[in-house]
C-alpha positions as CSV (number, residue, x, y, z in Angstrom):
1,X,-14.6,-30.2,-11.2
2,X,-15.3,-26.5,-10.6
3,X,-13.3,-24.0,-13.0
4,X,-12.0,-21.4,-10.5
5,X,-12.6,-18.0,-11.2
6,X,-10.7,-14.6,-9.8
7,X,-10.8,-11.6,-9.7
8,X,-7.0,-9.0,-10.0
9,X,-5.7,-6.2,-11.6
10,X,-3.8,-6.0,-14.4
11,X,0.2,-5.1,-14.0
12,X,1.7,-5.7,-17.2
13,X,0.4,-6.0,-20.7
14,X,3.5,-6.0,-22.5
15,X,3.9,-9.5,-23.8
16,X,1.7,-10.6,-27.3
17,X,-1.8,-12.3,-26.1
18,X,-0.8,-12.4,-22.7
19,X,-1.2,-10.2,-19.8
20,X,0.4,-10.5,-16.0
21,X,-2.8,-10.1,-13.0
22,X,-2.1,-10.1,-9.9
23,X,-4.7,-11.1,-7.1
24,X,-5.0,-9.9,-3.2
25,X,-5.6,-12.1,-1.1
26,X,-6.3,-11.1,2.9
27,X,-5.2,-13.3,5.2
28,X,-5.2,-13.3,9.5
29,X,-1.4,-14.0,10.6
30,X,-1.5,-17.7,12.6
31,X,-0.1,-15.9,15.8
32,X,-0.8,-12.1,15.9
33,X,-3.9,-11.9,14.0
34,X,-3.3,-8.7,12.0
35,X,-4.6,-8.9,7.9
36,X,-2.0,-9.3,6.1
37,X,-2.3,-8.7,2.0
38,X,-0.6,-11.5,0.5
39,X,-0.3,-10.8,-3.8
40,X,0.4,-13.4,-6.0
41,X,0.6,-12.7,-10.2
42,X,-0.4,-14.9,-12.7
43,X,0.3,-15.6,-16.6
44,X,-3.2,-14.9,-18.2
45,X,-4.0,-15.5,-22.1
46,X,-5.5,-12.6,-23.5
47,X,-6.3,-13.7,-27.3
48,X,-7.6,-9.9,-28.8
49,X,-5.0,-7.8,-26.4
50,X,-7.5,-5.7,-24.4
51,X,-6.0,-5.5,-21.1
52,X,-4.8,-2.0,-20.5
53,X,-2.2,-1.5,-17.2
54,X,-4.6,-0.7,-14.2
55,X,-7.5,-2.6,-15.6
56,X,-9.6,-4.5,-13.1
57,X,-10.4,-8.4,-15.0
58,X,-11.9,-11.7,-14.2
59,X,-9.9,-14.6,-14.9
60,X,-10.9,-18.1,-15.4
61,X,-8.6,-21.5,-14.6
62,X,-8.0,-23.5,-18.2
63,X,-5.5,-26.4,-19.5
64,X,-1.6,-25.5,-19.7
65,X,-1.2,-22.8,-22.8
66,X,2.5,-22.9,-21.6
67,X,4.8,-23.0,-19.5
68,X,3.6,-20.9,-17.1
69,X,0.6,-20.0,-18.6
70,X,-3.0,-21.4,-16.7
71,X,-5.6,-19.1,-16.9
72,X,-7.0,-17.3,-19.6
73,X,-9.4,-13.9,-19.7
74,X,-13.3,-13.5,-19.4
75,X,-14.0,-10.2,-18.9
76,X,-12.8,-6.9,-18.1
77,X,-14.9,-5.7,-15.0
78,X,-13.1,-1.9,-14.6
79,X,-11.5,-0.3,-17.3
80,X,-8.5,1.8,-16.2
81,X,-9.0,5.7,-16.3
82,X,-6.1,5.9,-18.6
83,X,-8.2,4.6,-21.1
């Protein structure tokens, strides 16, 4: 089976080795047809605590860390211009 990658931005950074990405997604609406953005946020394990709010990452499906934690980091594509 295929890891699944994806692609977000980072939204909080606040918790130890773990950061909170959330992901766009662009959908048609089933009757009217307009794009809709729908956003959904995942738990992501960040084991050296590099995510900065803002930053634009890749993240990568792995085994339950906890309980709501799936995915973990690979890279971080954009830095944030806070940095």
């Amino acid at each position: 089976m295929a890891t699944k990658e994806l692609v977000g931005m980072v939204v909080s950074n606040k918790m130890d080795k773990t950061a909170v990405v959330a992901v766009e997604n662009r959908v048609s609406h089933p009757k009217y047809g307009k794009i809709v953005v729908r956003t959904r946020r995942y738990k992501v394990h960040d084991e050296n605590n590099e995510c900065r709010m803002g930053d634009r990452v890749r993240i990568q499906e792995t085994r339950p860390l906890s309980r709501t934690k799936r995915w973990t980091l690979m890279e971080v594509l954009v830095p944030s211009p806070e940095r």
